[in-house]
N, C-alpha and C positions, 0 to 999 in steps of 0.2 A: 371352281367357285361359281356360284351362280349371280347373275346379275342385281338386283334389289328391283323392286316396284318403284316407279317413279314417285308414285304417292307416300313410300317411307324418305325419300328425300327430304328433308325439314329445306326449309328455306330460311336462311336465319335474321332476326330483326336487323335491322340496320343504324350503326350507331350516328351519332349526331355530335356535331359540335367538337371539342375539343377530341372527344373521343375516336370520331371520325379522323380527325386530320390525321391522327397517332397512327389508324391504322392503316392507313391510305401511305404514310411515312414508313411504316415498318412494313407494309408491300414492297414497297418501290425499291427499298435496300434490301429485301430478300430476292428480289429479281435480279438486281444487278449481281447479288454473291451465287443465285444461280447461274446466270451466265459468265460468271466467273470461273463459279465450279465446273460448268461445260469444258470451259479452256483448259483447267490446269489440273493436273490429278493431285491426290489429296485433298481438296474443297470439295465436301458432297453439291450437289444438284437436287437430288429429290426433296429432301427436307427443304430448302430453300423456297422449292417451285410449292409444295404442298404450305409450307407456312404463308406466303404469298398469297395464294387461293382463300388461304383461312382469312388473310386480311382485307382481300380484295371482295370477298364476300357478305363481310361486315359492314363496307365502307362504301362502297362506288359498284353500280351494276356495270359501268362503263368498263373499268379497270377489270372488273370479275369475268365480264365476257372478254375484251381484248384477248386477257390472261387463256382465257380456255379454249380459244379461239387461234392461239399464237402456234405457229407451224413445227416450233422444237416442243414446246411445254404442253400445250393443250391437248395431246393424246397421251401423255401421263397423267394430269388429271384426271381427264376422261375415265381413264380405268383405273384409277387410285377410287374416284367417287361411286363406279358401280362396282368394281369389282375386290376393291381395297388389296389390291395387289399391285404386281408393276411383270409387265411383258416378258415370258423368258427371254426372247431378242433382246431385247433393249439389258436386259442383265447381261446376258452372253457378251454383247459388244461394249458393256463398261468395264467388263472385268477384264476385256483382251486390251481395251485402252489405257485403263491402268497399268495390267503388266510390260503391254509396251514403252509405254512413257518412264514409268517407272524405275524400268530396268537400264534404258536410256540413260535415264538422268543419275542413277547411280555409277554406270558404268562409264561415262565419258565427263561427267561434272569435278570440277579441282575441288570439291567440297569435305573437309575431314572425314576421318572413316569413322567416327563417332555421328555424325549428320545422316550419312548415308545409312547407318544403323538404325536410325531413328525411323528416316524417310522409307525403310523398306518393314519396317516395323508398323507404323501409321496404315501405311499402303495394305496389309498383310489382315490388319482390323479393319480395314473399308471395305476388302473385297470380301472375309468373313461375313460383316452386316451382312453385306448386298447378295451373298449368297444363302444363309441361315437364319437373319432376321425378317428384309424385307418379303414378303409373301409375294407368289409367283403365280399371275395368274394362267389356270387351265384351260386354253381353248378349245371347246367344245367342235 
């Protein structure tokens, strides 16, 4: 994939007022479920850190730059917004953290075998997405 022009970037208007605070509140708890979702498998990250971005863009340049600027997040952004993809690396090592974790927690957890069914069921459609839906960017 190729990069975009800086100039097809739109910069989006800035809300105000109530509207603001909402988005600024619905950031801040999408950061937190991302780094949630960092910790625990089965809670995505991308979505989280990308809906985050979308709020912190609307809302606060402050929050927007922190965000893109933040040393786990801000190079997913970065090439979600040129490249609208996400890093094979970064794929390759969510999919082995999942199956490690994963596999872990089904195999040594006292959790019924009905739970575990589920959890490695869940597990099995995240790493599908992550590997067929989210797009992969090609470094040139």
């Amino acid at each position: 994939m190729t990069p975009r022009p800086a100039e097809l970037e739109k910069i989006p208007q800035r809300a105000t007022g109530l509207k603001r605070i909402l988005y600024i509140v619905v950031g801040i708890v999408c950061v937190a479920l991302a780094v949630v979702g960092a910790l625990l498998p089965g809670i995505p990250t991308t979505p989280w850190v990308l809906l985050a971005s979308y709020c912190f863009a609307r809302s606060s340049a402050r929050l927007d730059r922190w965000l893109r600027n933040a040393p786990i997040f801000g190079k997913l952004i970065r090439d979600w917004n040129q490249y609208h993809g996400v890093d094979r690396r970064l794929k390759i090592r969510v999919v082995c953290f999942v199956v490690v974790v994963v596999s872990l927690s089904i195999t040594f957890s006292p959790l019924p075998d009905w739970v575990k069914v589920v959890i490695g069921f869940w597990a099995i459609i995240g790493i599908c997405t992550i590997l067929f839906v989210v797009p992969t960017i090609k470094r040139v």
